[in-house]
C-alpha positions in Angstrom: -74.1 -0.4 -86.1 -72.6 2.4 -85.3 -73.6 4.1 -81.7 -74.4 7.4 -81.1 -74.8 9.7 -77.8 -76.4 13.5 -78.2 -75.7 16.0 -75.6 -78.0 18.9 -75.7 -76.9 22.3 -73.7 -77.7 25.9 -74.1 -79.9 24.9 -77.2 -77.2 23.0 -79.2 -76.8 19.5 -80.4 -74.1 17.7 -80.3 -73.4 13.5 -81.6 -70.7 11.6 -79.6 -69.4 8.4 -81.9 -69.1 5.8 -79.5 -66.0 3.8 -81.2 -64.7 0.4 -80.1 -61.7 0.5 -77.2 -58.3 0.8 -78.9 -59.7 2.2 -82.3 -60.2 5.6 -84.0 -63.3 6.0 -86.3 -63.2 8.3 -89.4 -66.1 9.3 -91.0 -67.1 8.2 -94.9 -69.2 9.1 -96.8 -70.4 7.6 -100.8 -70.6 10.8 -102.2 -71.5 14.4 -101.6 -75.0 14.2 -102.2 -75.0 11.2 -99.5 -75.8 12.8 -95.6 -75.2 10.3 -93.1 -71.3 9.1 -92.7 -70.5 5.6 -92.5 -67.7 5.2 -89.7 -64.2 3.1 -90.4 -63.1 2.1 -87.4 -58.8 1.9 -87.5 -56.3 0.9 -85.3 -52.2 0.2 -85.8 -52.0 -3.7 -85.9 -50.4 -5.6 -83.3 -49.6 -8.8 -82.0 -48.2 -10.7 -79.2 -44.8 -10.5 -78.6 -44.6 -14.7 -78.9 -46.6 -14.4 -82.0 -45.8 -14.1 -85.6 -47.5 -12.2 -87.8 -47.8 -11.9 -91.8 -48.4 -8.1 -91.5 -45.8 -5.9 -90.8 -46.7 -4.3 -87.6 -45.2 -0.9 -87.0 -46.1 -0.8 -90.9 -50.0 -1.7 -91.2 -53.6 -0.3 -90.3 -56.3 -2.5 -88.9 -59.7 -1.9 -90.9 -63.2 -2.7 -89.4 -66.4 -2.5 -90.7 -65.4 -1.4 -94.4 -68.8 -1.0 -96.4 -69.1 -3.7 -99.8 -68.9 -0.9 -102.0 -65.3 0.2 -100.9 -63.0 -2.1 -102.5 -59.3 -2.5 -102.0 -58.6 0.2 -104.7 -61.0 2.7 -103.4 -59.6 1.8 -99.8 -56.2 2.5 -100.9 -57.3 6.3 -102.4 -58.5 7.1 -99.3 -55.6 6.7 -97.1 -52.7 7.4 -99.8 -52.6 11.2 -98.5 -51.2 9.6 -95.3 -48.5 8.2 -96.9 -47.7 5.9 -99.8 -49.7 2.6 -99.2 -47.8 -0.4 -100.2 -51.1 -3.3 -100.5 -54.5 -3.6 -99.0 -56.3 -6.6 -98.8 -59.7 -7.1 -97.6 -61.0 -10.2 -95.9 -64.1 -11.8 -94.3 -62.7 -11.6 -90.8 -59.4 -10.8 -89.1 -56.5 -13.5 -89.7 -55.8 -15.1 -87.0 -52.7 -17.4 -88.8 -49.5 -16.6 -87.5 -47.2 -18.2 -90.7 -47.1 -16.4 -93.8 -49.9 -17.2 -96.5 -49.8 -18.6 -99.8 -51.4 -15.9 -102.5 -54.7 -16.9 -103.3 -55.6 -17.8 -107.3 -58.2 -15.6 -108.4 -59.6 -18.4 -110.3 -59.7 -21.3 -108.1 -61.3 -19.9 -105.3 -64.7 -18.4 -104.8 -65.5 -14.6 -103.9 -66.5 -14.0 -100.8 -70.7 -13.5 -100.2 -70.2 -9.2 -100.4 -70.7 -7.6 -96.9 -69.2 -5.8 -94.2 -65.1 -6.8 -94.2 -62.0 -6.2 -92.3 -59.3 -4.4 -94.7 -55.4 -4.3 -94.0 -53.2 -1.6 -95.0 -50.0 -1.7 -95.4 -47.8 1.6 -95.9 -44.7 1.9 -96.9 -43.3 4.2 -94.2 -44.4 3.7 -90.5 -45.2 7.2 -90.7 -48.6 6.5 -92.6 -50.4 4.8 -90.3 -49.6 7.5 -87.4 -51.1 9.7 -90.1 -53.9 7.8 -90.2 -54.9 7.2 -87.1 -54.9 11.5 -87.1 -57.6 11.2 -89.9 -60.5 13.4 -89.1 -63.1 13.4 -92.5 -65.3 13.1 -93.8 -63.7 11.0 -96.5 -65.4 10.7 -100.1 -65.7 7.0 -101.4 -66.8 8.0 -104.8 -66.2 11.5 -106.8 -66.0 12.9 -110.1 -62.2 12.4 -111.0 -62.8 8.4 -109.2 -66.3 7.4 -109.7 -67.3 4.0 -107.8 -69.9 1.7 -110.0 -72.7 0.7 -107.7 -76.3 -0.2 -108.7 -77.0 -2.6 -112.2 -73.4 -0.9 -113.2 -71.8 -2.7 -110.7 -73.3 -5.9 -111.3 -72.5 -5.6 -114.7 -68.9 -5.1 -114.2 -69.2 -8.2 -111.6 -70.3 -10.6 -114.2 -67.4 -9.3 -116.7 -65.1 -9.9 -114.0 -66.2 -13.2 -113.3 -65.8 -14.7 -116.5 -62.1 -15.8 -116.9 -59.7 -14.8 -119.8 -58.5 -17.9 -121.0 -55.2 -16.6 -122.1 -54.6 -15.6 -117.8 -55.7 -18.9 -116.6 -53.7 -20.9 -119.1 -50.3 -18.9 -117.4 -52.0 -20.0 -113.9 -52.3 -23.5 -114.4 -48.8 -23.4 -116.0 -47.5 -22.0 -113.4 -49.0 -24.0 -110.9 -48.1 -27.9 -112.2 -44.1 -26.3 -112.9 -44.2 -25.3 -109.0 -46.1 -28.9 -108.4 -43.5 -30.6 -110.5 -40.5 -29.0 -108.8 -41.6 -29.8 -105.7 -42.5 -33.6 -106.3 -38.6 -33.8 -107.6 -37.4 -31.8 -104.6 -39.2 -34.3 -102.3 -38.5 -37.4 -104.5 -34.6 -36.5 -104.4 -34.6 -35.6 -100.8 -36.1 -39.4 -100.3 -33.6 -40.6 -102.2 -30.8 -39.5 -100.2 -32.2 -40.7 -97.1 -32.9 -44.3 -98.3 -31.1 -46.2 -96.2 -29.0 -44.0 -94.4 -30.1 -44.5 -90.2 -31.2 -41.4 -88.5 -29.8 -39.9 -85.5 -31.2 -42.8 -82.8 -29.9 -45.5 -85.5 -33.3 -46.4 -87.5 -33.6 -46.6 -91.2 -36.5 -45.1 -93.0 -37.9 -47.4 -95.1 -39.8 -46.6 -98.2 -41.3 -48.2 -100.9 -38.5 -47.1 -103.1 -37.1 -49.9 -105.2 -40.0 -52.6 -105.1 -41.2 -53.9 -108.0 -44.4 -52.3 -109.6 -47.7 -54.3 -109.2 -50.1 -54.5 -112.5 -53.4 -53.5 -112.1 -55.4 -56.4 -111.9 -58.2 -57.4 -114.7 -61.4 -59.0 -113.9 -60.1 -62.5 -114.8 -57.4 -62.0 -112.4 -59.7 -60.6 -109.5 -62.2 -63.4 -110.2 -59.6 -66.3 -109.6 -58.4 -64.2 -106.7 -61.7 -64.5 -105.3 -62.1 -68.2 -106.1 -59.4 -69.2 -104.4 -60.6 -67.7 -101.1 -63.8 -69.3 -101.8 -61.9 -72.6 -101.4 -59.6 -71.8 -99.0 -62.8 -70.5 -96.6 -64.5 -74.2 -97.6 -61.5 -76.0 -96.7 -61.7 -74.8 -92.9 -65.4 -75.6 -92.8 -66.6 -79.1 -90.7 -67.8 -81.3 -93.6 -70.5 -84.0 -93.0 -70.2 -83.4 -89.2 -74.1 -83.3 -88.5 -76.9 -85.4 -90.3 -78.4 -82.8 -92.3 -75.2 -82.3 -94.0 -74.5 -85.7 -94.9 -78.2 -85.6 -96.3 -77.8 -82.3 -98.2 -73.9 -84.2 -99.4 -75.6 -87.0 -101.0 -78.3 -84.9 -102.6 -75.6 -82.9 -104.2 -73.5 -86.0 -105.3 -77.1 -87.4 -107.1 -78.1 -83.9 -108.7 -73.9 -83.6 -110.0 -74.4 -87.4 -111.9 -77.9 -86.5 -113.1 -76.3 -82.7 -114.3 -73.2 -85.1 -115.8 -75.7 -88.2 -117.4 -78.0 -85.7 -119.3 -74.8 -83.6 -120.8 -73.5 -87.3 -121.8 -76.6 -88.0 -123.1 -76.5 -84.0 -125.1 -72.7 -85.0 -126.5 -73.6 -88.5 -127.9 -77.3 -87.4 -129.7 -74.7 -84.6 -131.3 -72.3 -87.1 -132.2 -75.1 -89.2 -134.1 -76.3 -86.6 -135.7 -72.6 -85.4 -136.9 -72.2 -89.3 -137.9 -69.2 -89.9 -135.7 -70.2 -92.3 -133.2 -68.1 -95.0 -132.7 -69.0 -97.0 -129.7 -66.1 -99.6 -130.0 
């Protein structure tokens, strides 16, 4: 929201824009026939003195409040009478990291929900961002030699822009696994070096360099594992210590020679009928 104050004296009107502290707002507009002014709110970006920052400072604008509809191109046009501009980037909210970031793949990670962004500008001279901070407007987003989309033409070129050449992604993921690749080796032979050299307080890093490689198991393999820790766990249990068990022991001794008698009983009926039964 942008605040307003009005002074009226000797019958005239005047509107005060009430900016943040620190910032300068310039006045945009979407076109000519458009009368209100949507207000950019710009300062020179800084940092603490401790603090490192990914943004060249004496070299970059600080954005607020940049509309959906101005994108980093459009952003760019507007402020390249200052001064050549070197990149704009637009984000959801101010970057706080202090380490340089990784570029961002334009196919791995989502777009951003569209609404009101923070934008940094980045001029080649210093002398462009003194120029605009001195910016007065109104300032046209969209004219006849630059015409900005908006309506069902901008969803339109949206939708074509989200679909992914396959050609382009192909060269990404290429790209991607060779950096991957190289740095898997670069780590693997920096471990290899160090194997078994002490550090500087006399311990040895050790790694599981060397050892042999285990199989995957199968399910045989997994179901003996299991049976032996079956046994093992009955082997430390207290046999026939109370009644009951003795009782349940003897139960499952008598049911075992019944199970036993009636498969002897299945093996010699077979025999006889096969004609091989010879008792003696």
């Amino acid at each position: 929201m942008v605040a307003r104050r009005r002074k009226r004296a000797a019958g005239t009107s005047e509107t005060e824009i009430l900016s943040p502290p620190g910032y300068s707002a310039i006045p945009v507009k979407f076109s000519e026939k458009q009368q209100s002014s949507h207000y950019l709110y710009i300062r020179q970006h800084r940092v603490r003195e401790d603090t490192k920052s990914s943004w060249p400072q004496k070299r970059t604008l600080f954005v607020l409040n940049v509309p959906p509809y101005c994108t980093e191109e459009c952003l760019s046009r507007l402020l390249s009478p200052c001064g050549p501009v070197q990149s704009v980037e637009l984000q959801e909210k101010p970057d706080l990291a202090e380490s340089p970031k990784e570029p961002k793949s334009r196919f791995f990670y989502p777009k951003p929900v569209p609404g009101f962004q923070v934008a940094y500008v980045v001029f080649q001279k210093p002398g462009g961002v003194s120029a605009a901070l001195a910016l007065k407007g109104p300032l046209l987003v969209s004219t006849e030699s630059h015409p900005v989309k908006s309506g069902i033409h901008k969803w339109i070129r949206d939708y074509a822009d989200s679909v992914p050449d396959p050609e382009a992604l192909r060269v990404e993921v290429d790209t991607f696994m060779e950096t991957y690749d190289k740095k898997i080796a670069e780590e693997e032979a920096k471990a290899k070096e160090e194997e078994g050299v002490p550090d500087e307080e006399g311990w040895v890093k050790v790694t599981r360099r060397g050892r042999r490689p285990v199989l995957p198991r199968t399910e045989a393999a997994s179901l003996r594992v299991l049976e032996k820790e079956r046994r093992k766990r009955a082997r430390k249990e207290l046999l026939n210590f109370y009644a009951w068990q003795h009782r349940e022991t003897k139960m499952e001794h008598l049911a075992q020679l019944r199970k036993k008698f009636e498969e002897d009983k299945q093996r010699i009926e077979l025999m006889r009928a096969q004609r091989k039964f010879r008792p003696y």
